[in-house]
C-alpha positions as CSV (number, residue, x, y, z in Angstrom):
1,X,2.2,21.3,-6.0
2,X,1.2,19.7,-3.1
3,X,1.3,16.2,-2.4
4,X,-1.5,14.5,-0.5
5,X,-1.4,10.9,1.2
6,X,-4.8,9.5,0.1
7,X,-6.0,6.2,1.7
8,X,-8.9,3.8,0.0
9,X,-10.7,1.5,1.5
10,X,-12.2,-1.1,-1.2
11,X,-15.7,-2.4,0.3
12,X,-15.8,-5.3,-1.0
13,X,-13.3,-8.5,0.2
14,X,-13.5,-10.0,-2.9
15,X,-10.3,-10.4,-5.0
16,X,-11.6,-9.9,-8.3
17,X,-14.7,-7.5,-7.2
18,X,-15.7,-4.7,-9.6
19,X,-15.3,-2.7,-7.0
20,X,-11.3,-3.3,-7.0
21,X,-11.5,-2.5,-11.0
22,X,-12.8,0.4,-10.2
23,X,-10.1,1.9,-7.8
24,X,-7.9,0.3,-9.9
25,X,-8.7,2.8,-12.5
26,X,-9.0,5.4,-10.2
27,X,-5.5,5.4,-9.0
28,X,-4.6,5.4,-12.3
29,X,-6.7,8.7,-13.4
30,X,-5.9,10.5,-9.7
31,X,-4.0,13.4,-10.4
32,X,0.0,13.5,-9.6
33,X,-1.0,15.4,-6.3
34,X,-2.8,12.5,-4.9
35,X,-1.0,9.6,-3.5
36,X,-3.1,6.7,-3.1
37,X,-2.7,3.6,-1.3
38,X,-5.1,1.0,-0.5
39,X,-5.7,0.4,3.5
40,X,-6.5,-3.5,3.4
41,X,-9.9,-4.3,5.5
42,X,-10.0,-7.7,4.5
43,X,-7.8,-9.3,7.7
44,X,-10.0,-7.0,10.6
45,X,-11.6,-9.4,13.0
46,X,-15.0,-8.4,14.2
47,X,-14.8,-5.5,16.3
48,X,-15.4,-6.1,20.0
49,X,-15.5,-3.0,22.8
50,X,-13.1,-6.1,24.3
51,X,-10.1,-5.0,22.2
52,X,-10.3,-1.4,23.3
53,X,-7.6,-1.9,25.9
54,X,-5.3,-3.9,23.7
55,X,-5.9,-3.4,19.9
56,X,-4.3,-6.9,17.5
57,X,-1.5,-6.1,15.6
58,X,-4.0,-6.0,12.2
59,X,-6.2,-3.5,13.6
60,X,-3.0,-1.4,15.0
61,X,-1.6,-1.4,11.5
62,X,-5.3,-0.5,10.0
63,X,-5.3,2.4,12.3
64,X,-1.8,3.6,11.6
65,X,-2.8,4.0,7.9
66,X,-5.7,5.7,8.5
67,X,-3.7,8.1,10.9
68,X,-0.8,8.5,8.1
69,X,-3.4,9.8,5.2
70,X,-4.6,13.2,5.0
71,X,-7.8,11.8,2.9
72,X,-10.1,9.0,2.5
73,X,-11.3,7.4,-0.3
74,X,-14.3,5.0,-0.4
75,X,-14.8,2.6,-3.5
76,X,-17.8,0.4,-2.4
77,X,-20.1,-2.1,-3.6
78,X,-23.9,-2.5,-2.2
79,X,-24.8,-5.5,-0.2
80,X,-28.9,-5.8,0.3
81,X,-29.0,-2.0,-0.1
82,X,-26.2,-1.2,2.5
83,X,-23.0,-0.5,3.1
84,X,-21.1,-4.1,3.2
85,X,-20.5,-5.7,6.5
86,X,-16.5,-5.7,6.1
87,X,-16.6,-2.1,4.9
88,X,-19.1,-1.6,8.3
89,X,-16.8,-3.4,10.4
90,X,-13.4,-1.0,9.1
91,X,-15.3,1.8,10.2
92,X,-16.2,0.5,14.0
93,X,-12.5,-0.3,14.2
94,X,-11.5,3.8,12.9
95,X,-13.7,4.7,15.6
96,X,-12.4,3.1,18.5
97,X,-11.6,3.1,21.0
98,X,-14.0,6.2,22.3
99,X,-12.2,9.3,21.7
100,X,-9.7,7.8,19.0
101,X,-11.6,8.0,15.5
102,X,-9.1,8.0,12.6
103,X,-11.7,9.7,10.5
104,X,-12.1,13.2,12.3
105,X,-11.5,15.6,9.7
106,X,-10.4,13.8,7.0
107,X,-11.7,15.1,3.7
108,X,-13.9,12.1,2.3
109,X,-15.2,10.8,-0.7
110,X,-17.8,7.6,-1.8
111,X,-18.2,6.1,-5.3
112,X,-19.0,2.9,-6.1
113,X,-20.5,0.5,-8.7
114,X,-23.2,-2.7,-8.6
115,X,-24.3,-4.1,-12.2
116,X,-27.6,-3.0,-10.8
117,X,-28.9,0.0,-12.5
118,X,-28.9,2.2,-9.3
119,X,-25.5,1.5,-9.0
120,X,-24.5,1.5,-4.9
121,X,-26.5,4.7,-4.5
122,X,-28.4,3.5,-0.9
123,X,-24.8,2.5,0.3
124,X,-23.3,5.4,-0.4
125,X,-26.6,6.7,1.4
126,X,-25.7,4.7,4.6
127,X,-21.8,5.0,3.9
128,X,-22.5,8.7,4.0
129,X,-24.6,9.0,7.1
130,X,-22.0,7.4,9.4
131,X,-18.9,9.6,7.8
132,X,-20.9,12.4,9.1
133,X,-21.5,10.6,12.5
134,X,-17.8,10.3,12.3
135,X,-16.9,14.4,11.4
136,X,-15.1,13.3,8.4
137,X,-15.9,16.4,5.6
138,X,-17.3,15.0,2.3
139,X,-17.0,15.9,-1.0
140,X,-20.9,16.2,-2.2
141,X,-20.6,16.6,-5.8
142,X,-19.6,14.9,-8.3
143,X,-21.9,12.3,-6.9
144,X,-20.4,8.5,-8.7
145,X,-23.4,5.8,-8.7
146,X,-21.7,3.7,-11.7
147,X,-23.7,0.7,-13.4
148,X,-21.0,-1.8,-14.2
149,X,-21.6,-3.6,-17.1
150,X,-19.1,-6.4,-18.5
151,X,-15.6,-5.2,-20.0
152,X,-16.5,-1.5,-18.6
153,X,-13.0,-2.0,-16.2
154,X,-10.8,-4.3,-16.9
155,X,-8.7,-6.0,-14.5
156,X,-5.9,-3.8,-14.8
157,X,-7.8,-0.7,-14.6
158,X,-8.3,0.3,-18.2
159,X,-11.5,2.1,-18.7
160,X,-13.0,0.8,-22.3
161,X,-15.4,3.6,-22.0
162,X,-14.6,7.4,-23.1
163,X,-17.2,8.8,-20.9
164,X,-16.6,7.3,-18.4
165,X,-13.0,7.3,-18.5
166,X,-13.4,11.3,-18.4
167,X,-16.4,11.3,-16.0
168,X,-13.9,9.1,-13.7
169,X,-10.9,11.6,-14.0
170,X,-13.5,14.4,-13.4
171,X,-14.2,12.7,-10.2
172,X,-10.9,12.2,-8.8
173,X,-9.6,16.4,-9.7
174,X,-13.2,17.4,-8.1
175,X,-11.6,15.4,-5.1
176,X,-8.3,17.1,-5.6
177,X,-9.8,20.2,-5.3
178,X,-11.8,19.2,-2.2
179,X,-9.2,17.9,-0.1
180,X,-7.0,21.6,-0.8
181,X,-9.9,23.7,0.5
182,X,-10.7,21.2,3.4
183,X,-7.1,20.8,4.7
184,X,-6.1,24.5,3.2
């Protein structure tokens, strides 16, 4: 079976965000083909067109993972019905410098959850829009807008919910199957 390096970005910088929980448990329900390994955002400076000729050592590692992944996962909060600025900020630094965007033709996917009944669906909007700005291929379906209600996720990544649990692991072989027919 083949084995795919998967890279996920956690939008939120928050240590003990739901939004951790949540890839958290989606590591753990990724099938065996799927490798994944969080590429940290947290330490990125503000991206200035200044650093295009001489990248700092964080944003040169923060590339490098995102060159060494064949796939990108997205687990991301909403902040005042947008993508957060961190999250924003990891995507200007993929891009540049002009011509050099680690997300060309990466198979992509976005799920999320906010305690708000909507879950992060107008992030994922937004988060959406600029993947396709930067030719990454997303998987459309099984959308994941999750309402995150207390004890849902623990902090180890337990799911207390069946549903969800196997809505989850649906999510992450529908990504599976994705990332073979992009990359096939």
């Amino acid at each position: 079976m083949a084995q795919y390096k998967v890279g996920f970005l956690v939008g939120s910088l928050a240590t003990a965000s739901i939004n951790r929980k949540l890839a958290k448990a989606l590591v753990k329900l990724a099938p065996p083909s799927l490798a994944l390994t969080e590429i940290p955002i947290r330490d990125l400076p503000l991206y200035s067109q200044d650093y295009d000729a001489d990248f700092p050592p964080v944003a040169k590692t923060f590339k490098a993972a995102l060159s060494a992944c064949d796939a990108l996962l997205f687990v991301t909060p909403e902040y005042n019905r947008s993508i957060p600025g961190g999250l924003k900020n990891a995507l200007d630094w993929g891009t540049r410098p002009y011509g050099q965007n680690g997300f060309t033709g990466k198979p992509t996917a976005v799920i999320g959850t906010s305690p708000g009944a909507i879950g992060t669906a107008l992030s994922q909007r937004d988060l959406r829009a600029v993947l396709t700005f930067c030719a990454a291929p997303m998987m459309q379906q099984p959308e994941a807008y999750l309402q995150f209600k207390e004890g849902l996720i623990n902090d180890e990544g337990e799911v207390s919910v069946d549903g969800t649990r196997q809505f989850l692991a649906t999510f992450m072989r529908a990504f599976e199957a994705f990332i073979g027919k992009t990359l096939g």
